[in-house]
Biopython code that builds the backbone (N, CA, C, O; Angstrom):
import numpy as np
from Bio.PDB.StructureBuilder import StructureBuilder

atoms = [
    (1, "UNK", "N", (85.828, 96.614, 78.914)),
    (1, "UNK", "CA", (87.171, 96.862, 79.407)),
    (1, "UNK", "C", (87.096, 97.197, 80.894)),
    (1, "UNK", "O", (86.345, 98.011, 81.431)),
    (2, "UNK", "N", (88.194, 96.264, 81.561)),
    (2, "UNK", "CA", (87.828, 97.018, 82.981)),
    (2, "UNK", "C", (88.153, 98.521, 83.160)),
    (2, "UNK", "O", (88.964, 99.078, 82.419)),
    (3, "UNK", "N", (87.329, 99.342, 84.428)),
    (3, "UNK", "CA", (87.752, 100.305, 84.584)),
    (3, "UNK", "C", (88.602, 101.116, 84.900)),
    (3, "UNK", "O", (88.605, 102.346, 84.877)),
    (4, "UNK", "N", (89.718, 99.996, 85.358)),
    (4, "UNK", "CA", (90.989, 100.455, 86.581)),
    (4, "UNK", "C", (91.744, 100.842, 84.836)),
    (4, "UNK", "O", (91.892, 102.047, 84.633)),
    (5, "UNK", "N", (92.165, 99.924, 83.723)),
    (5, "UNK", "CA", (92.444, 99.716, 82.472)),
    (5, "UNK", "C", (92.283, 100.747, 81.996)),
    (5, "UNK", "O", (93.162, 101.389, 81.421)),
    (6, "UNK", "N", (90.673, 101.221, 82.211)),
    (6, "UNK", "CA", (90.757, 102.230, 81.011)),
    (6, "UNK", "C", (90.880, 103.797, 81.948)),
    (6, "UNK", "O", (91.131, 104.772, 81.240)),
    (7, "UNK", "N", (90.778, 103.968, 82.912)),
    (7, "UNK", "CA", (91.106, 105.082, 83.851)),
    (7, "UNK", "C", (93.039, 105.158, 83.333)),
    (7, "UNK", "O", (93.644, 106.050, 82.739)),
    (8, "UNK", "N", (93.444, 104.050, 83.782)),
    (8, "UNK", "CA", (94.902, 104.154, 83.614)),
    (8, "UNK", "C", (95.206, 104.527, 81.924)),
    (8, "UNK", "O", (96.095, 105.215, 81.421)),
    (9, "UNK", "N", (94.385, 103.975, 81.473)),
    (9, "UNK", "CA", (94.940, 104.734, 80.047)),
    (9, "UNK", "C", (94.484, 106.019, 79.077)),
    (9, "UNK", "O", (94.815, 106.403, 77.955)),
    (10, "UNK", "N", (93.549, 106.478, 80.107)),
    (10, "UNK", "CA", (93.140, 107.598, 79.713)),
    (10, "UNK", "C", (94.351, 109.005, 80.284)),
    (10, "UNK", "O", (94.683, 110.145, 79.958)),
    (11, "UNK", "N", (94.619, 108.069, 81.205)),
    (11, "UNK", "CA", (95.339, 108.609, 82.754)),
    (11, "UNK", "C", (96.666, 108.690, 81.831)),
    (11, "UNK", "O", (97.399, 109.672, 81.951)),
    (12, "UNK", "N", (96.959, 107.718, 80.962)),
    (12, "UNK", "CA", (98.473, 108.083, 80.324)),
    (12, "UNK", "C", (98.621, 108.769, 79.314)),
    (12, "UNK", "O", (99.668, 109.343, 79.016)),
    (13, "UNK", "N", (96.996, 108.795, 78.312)),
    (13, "UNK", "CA", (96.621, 109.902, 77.087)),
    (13, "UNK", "C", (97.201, 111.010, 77.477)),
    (13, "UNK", "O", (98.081, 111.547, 76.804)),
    (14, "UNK", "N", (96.680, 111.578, 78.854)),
    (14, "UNK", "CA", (96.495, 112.750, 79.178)),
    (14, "UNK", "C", (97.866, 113.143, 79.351)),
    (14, "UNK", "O", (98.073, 114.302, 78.993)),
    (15, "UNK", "N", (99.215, 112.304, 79.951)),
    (15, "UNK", "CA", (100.135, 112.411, 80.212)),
    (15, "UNK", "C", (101.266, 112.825, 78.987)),
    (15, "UNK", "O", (102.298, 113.489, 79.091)),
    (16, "UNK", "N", (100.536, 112.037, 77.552)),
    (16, "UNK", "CA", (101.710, 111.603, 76.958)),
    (16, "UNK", "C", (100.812, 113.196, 75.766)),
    (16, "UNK", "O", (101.578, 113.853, 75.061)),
    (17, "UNK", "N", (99.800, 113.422, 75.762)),
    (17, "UNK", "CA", (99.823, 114.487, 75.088)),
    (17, "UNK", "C", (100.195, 115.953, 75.534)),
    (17, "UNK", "O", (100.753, 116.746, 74.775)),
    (18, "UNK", "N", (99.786, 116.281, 77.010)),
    (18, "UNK", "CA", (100.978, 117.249, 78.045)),
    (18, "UNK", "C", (102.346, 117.027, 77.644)),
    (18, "UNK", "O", (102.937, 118.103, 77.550)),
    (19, "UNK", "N", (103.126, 115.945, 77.351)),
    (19, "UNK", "CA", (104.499, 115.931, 77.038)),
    (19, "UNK", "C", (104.673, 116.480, 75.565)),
    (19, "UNK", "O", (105.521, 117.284, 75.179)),
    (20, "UNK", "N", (103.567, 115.795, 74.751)),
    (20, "UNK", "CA", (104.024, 116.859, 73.162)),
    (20, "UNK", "C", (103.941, 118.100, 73.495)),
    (20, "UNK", "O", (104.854, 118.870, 73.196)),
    (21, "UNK", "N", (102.714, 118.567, 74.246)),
    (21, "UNK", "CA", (102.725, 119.614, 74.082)),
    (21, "UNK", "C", (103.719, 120.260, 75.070)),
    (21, "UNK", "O", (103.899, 121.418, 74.692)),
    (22, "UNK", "N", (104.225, 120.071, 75.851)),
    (22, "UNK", "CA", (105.658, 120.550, 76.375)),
    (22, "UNK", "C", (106.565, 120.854, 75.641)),
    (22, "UNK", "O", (107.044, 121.979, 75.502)),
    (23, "UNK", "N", (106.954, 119.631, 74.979)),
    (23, "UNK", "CA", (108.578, 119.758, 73.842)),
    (23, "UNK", "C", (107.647, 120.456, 73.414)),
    (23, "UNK", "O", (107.813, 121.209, 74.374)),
    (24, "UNK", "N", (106.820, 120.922, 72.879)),
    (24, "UNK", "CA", (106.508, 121.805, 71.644)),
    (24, "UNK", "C", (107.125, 123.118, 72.064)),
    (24, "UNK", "O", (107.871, 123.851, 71.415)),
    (25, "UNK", "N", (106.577, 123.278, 73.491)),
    (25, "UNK", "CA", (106.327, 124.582, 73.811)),
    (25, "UNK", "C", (108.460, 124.734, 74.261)),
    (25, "UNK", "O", (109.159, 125.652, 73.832)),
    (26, "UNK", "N", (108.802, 123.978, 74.852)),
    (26, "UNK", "CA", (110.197, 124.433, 75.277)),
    (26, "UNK", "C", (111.131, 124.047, 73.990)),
    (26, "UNK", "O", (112.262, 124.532, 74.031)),
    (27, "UNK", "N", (110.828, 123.281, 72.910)),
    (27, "UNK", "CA", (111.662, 123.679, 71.368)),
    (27, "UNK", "C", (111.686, 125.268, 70.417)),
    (27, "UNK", "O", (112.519, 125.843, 69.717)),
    (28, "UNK", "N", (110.304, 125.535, 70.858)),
    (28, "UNK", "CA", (110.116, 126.611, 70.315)),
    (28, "UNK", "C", (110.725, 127.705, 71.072)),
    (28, "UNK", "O", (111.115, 128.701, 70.463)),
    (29, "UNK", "N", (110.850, 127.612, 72.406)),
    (29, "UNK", "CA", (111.456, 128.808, 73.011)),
    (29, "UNK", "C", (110.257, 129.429, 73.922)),
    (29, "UNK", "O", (110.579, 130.524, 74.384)),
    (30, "UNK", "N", (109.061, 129.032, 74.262)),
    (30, "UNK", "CA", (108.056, 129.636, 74.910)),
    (30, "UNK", "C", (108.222, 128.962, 76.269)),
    (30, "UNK", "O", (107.699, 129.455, 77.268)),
    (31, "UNK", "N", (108.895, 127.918, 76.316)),
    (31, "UNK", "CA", (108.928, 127.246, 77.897)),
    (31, "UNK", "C", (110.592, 127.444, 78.345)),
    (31, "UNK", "O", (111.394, 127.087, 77.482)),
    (32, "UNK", "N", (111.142, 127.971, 79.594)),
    (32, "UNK", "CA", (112.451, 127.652, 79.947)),
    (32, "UNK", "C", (112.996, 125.923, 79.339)),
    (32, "UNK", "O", (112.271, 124.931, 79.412)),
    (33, "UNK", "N", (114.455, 125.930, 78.747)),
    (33, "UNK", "CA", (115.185, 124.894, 79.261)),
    (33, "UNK", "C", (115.350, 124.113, 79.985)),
    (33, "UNK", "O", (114.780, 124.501, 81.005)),
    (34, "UNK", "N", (115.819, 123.120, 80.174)),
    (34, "UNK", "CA", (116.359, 122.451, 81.371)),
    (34, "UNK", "C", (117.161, 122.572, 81.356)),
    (34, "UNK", "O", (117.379, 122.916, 80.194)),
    (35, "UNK", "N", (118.542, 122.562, 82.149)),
    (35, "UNK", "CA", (120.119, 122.984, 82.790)),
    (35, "UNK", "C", (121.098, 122.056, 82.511)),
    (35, "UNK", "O", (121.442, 121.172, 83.296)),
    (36, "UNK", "N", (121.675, 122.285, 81.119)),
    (36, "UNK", "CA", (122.799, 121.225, 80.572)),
    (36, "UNK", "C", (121.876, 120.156, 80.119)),
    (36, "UNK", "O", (120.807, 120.432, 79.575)),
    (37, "UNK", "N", (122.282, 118.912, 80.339)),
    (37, "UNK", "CA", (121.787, 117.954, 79.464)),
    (37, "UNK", "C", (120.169, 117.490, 80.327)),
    (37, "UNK", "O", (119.384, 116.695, 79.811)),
    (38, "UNK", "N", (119.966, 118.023, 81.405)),
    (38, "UNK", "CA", (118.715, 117.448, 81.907)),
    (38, "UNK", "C", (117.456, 118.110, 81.264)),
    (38, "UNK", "O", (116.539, 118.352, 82.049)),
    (39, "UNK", "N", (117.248, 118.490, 79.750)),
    (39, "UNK", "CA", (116.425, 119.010, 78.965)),
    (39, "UNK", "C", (115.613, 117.881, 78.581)),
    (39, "UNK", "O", (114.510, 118.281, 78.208)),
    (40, "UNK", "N", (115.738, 116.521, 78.523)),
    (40, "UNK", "CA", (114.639, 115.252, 78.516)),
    (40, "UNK", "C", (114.106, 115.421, 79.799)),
    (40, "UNK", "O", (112.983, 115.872, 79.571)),
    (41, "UNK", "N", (114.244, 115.327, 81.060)),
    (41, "UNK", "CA", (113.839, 115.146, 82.615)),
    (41, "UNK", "C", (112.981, 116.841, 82.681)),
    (41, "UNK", "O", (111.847, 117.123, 83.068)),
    (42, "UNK", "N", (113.689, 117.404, 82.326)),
    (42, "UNK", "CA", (112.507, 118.267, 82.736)),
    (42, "UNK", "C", (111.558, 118.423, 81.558)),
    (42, "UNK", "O", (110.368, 118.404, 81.873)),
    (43, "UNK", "N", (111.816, 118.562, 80.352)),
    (43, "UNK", "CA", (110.358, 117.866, 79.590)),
    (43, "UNK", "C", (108.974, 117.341, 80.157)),
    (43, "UNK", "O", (107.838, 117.801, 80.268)),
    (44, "UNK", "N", (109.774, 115.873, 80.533)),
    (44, "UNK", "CA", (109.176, 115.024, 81.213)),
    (44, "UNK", "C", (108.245, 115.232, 82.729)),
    (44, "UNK", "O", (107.106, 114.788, 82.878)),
    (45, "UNK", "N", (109.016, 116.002, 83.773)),
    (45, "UNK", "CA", (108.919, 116.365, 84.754)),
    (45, "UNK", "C", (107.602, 117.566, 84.537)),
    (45, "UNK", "O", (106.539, 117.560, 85.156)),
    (46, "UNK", "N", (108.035, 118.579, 83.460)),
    (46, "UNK", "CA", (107.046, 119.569, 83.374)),
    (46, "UNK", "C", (105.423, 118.871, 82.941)),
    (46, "UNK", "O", (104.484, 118.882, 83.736)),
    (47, "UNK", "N", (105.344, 118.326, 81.628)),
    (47, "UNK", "CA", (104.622, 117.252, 81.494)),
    (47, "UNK", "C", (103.820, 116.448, 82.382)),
    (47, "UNK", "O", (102.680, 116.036, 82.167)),
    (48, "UNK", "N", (104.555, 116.266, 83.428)),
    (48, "UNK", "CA", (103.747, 115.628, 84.742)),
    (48, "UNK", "C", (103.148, 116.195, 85.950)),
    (48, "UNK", "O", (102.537, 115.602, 86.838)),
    (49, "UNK", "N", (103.398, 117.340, 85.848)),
    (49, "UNK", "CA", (103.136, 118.361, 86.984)),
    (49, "UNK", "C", (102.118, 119.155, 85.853)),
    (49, "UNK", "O", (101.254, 119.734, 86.512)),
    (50, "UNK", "N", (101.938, 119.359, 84.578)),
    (50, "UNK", "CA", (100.831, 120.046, 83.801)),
    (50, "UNK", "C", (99.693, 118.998, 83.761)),
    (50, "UNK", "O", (98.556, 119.421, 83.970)),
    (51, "UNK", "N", (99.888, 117.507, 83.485)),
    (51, "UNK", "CA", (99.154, 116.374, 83.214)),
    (51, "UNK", "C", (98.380, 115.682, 85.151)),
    (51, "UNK", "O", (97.419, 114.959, 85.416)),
    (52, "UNK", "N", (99.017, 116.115, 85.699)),
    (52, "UNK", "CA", (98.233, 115.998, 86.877)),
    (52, "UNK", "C", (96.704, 116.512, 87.321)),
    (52, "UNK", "O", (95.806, 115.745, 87.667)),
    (53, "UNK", "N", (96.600, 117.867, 87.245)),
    (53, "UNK", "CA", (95.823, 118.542, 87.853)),
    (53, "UNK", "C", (94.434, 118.165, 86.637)),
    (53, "UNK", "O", (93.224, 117.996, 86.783)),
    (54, "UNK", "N", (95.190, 118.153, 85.665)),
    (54, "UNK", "CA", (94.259, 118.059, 84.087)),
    (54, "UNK", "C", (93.552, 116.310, 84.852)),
    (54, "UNK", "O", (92.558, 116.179, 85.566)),
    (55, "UNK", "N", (94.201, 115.568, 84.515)),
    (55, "UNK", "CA", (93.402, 113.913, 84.792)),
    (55, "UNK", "C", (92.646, 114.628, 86.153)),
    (55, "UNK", "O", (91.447, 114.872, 86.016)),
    (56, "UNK", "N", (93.156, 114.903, 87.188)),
    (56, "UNK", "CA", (92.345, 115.153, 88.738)),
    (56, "UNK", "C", (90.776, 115.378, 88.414)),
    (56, "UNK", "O", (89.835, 114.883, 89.034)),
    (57, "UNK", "N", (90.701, 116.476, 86.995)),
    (57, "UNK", "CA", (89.681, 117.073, 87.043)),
    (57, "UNK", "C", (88.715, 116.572, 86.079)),
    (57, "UNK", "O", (87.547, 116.222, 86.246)),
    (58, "UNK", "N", (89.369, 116.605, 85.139)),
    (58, "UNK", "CA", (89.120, 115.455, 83.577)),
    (58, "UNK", "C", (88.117, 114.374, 84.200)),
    (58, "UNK", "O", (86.888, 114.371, 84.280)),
    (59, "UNK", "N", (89.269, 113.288, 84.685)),
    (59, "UNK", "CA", (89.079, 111.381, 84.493)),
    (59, "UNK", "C", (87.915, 111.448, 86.104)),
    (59, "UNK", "O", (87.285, 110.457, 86.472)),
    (60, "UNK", "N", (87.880, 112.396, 86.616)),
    (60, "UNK", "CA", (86.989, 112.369, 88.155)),
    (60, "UNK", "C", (85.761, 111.051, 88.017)),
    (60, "UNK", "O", (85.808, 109.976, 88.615)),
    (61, "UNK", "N", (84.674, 111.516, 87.036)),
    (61, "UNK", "CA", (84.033, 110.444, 86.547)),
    (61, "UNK", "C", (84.702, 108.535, 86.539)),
    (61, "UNK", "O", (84.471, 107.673, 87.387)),
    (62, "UNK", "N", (85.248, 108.457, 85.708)),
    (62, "UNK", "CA", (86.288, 107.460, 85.670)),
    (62, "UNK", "C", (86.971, 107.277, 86.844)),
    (62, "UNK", "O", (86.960, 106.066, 87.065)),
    (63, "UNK", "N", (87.435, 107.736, 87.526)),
    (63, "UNK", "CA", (88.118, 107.601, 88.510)),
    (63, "UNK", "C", (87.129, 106.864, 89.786)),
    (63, "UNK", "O", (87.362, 105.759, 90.275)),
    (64, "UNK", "N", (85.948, 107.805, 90.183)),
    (64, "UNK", "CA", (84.871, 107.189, 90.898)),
    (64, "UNK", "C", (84.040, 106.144, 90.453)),
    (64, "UNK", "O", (83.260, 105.703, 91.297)),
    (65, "UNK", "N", (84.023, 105.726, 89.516)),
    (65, "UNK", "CA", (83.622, 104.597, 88.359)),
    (65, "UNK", "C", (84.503, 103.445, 89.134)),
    (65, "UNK", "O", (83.900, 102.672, 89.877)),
    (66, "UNK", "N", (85.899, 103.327, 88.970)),
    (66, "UNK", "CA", (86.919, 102.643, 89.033)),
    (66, "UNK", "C", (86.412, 102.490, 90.289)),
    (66, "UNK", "O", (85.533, 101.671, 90.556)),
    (67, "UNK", "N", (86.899, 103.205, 91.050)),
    (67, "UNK", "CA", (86.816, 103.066, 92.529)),
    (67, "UNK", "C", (85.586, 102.415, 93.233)),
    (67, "UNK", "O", (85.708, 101.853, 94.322)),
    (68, "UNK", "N", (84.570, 102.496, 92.672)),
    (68, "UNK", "CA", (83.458, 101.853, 92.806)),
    (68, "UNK", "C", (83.449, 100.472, 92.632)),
    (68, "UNK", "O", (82.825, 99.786, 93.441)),
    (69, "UNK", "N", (83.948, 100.040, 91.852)),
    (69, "UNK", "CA", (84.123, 98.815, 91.219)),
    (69, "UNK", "C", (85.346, 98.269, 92.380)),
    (69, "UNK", "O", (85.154, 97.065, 92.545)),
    (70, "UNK", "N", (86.119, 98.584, 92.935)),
    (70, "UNK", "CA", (87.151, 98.259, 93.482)),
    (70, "UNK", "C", (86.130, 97.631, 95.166)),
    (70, "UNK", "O", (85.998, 96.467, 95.546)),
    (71, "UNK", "N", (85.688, 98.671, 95.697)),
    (71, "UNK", "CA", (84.569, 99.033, 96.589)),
    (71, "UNK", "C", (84.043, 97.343, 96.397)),
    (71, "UNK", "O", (84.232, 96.407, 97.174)),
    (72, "UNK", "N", (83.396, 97.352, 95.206)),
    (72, "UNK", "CA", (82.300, 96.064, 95.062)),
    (72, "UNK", "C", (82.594, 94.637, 95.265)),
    (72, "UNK", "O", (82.105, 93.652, 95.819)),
    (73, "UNK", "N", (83.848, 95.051, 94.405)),
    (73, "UNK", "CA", (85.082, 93.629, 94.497)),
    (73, "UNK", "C", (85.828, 92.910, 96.074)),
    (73, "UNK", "O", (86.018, 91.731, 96.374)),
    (74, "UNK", "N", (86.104, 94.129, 96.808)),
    (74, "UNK", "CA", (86.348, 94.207, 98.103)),
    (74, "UNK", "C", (85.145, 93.446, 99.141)),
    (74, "UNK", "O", (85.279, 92.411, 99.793)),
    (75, "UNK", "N", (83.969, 94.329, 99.042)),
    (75, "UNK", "CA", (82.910, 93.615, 99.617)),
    (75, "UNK", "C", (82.750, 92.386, 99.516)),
    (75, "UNK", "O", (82.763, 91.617, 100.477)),
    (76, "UNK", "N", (82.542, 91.987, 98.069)),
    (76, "UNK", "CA", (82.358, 90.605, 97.738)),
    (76, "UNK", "C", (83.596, 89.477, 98.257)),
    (76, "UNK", "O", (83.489, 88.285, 98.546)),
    (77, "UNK", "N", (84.780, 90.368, 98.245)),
    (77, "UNK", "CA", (85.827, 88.943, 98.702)),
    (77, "UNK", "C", (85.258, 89.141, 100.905)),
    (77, "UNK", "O", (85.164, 88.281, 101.781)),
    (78, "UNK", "N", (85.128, 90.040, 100.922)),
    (78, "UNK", "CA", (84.758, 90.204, 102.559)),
    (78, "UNK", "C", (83.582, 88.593, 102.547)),
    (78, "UNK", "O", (83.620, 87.422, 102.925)),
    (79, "UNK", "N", (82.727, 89.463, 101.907)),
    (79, "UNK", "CA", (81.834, 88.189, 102.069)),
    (79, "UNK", "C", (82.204, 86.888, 101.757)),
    (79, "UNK", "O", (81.880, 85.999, 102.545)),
    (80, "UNK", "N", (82.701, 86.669, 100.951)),
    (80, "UNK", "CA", (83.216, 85.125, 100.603)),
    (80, "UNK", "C", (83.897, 84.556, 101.447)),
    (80, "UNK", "O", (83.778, 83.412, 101.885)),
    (81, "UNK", "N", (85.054, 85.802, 101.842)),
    (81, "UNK", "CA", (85.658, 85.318, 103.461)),
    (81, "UNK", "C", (85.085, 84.852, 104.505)),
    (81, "UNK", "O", (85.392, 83.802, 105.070)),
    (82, "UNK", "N", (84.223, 85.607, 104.818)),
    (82, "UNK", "CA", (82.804, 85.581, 106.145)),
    (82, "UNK", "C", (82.270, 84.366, 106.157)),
    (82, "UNK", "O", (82.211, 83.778, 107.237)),
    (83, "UNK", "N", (81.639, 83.573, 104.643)),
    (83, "UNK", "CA", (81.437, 82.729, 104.597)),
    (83, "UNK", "C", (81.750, 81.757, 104.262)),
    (83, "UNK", "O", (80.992, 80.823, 104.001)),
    (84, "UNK", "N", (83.170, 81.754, 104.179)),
    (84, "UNK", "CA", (83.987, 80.465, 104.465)),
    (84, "UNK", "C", (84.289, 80.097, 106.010)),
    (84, "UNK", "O", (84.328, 79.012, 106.590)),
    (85, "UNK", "N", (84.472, 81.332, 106.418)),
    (85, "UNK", "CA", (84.810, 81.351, 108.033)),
    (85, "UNK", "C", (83.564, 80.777, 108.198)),
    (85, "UNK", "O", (83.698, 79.573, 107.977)),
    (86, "UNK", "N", (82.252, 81.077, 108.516)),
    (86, "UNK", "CA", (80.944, 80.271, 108.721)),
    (86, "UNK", "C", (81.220, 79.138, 108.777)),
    (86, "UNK", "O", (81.250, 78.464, 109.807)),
    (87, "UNK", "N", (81.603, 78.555, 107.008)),
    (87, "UNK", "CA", (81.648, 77.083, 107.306)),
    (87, "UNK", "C", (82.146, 76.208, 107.818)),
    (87, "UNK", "O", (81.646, 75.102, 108.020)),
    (88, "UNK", "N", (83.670, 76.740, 108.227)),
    (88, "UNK", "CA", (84.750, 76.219, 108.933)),
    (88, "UNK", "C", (83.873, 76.184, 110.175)),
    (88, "UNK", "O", (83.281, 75.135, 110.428)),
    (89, "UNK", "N", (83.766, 77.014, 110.801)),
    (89, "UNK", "CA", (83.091, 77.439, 112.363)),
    (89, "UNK", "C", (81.850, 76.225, 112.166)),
    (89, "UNK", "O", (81.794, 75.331, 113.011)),
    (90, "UNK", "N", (81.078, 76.238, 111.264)),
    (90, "UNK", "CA", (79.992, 74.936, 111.081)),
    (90, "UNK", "C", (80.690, 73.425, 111.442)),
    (90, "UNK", "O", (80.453, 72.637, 112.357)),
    (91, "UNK", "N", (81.601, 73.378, 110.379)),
    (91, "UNK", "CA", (82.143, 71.791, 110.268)),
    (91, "UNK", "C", (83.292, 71.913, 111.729)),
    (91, "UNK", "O", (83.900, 70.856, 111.900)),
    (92, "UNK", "N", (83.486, 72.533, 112.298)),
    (92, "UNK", "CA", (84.326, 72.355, 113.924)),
    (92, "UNK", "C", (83.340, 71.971, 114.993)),
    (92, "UNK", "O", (83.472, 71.153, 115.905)),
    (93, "UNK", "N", (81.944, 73.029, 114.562)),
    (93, "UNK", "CA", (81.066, 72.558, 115.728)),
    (93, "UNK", "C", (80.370, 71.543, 115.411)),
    (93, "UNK", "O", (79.619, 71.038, 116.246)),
    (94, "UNK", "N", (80.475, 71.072, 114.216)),
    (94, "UNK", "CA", (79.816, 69.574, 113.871)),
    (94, "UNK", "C", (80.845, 69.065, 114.303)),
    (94, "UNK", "O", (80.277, 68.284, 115.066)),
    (95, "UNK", "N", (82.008, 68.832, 114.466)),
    (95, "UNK", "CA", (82.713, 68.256, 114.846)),
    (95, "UNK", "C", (83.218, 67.660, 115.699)),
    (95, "UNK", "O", (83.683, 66.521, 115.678)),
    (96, "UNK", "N", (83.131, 68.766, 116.924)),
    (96, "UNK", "CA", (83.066, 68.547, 118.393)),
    (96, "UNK", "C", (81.685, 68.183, 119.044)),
    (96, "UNK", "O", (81.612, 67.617, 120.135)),
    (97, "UNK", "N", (80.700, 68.515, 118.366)),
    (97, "UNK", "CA", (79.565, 67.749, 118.713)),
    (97, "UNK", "C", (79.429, 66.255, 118.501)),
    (97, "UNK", "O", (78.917, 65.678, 119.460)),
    (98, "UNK", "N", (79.813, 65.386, 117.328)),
    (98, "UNK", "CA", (79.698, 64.229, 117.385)),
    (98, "UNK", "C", (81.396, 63.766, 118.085)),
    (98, "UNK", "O", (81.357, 62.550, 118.275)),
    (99, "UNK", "N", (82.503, 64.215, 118.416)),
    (99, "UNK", "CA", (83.189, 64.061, 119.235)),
    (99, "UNK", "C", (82.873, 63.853, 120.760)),
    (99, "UNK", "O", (83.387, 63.021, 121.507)),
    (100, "UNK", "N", (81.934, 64.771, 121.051)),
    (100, "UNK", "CA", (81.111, 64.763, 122.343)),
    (100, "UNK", "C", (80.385, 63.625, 122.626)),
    (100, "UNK", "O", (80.489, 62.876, 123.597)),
    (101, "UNK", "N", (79.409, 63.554, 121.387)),
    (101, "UNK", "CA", (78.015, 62.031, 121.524)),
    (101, "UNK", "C", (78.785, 60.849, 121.626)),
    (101, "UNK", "O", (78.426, 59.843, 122.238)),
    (102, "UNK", "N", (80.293, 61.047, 120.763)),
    (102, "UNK", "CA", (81.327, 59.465, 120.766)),
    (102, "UNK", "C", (81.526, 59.115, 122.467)),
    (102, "UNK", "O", (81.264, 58.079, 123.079)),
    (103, "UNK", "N", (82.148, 60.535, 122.993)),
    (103, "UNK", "CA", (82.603, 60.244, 123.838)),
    (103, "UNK", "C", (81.189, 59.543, 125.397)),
    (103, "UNK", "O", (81.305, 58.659, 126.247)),
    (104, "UNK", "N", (80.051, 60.509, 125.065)),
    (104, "UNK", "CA", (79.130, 60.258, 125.771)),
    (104, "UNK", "C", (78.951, 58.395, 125.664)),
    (104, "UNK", "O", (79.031, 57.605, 126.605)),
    (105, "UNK", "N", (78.658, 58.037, 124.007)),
    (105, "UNK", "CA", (78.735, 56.683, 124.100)),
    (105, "UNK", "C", (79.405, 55.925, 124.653)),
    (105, "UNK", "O", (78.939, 54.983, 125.294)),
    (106, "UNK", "N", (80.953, 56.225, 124.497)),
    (106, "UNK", "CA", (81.900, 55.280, 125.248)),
    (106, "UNK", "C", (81.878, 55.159, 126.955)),
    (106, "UNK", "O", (82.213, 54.194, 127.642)),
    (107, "UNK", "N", (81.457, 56.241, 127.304)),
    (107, "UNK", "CA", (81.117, 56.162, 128.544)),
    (107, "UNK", "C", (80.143, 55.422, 129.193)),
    (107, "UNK", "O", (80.161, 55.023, 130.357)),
    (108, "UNK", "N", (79.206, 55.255, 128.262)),
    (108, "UNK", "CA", (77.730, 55.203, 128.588)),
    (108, "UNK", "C", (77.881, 52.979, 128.724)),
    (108, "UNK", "O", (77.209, 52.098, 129.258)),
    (109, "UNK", "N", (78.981, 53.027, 127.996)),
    (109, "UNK", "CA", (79.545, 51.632, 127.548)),
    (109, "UNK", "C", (80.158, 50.773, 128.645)),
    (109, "UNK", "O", (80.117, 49.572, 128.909)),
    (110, "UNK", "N", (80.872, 52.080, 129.307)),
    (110, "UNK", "CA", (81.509, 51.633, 130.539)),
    (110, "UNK", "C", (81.408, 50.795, 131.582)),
    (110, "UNK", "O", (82.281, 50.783, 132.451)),
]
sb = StructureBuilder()
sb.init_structure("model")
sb.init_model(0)
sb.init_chain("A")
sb.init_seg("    ")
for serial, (resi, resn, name, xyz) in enumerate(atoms, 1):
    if name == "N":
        sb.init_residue(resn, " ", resi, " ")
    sb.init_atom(name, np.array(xyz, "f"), 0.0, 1.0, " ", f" {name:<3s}", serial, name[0])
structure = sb.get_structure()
């Protein structure tokens, strides 16, 4: 499985079990309300501000895993770039070189 995949879904475990355990805690009466009907949003909101710091510290592994891999992928298109540019830069100066010898011939014809 790639790593970005499974970072992100460890990354949403962590999110979506902070949210049970939220409603748990603000049904029961141990967490404030939210204000009129915005009692889903702050659920949610609390949930994400508890589920943050947790993945930061948690998924770190995973996270530098991922990122590594991102790192590798990057390099490799650098290089592939580099050496396409090479070849272009090859087949121009092959290019203008036998452009040159043409022209030397035609002269030479003169």
């Amino acid at each position: 499985m790639d790593e970005m995949l499974r970072y992100t879904l460890m990354r949403l475990g962590i999110f979506v079990g902070c949210l049970v355990v939220v409603w748990g805690l603000v049904y029961s009466g141990l967490a404030p309300r939210g204000l009129g009907d915005s009692n889903g949003l702050w659920i949610v909101l609390l949930a994400l501000v508890v589920s943050a710091p947790i993945s930061f510290v948690v998924l770190r592994k995973e996270r530098d895993r991922a990122s590594e891999r991102i790192v590798r992928r990057m390099d490799r298109a650098k290089a592939n770039l580099e050496a396409n540019r090479n070849q272009e830069d090859d087949a121009d100066d092959a290019a203008r070189a036998q452009g040159r010898t043409q022209a030397q011939a035609q002269g030479q014809a003169s």
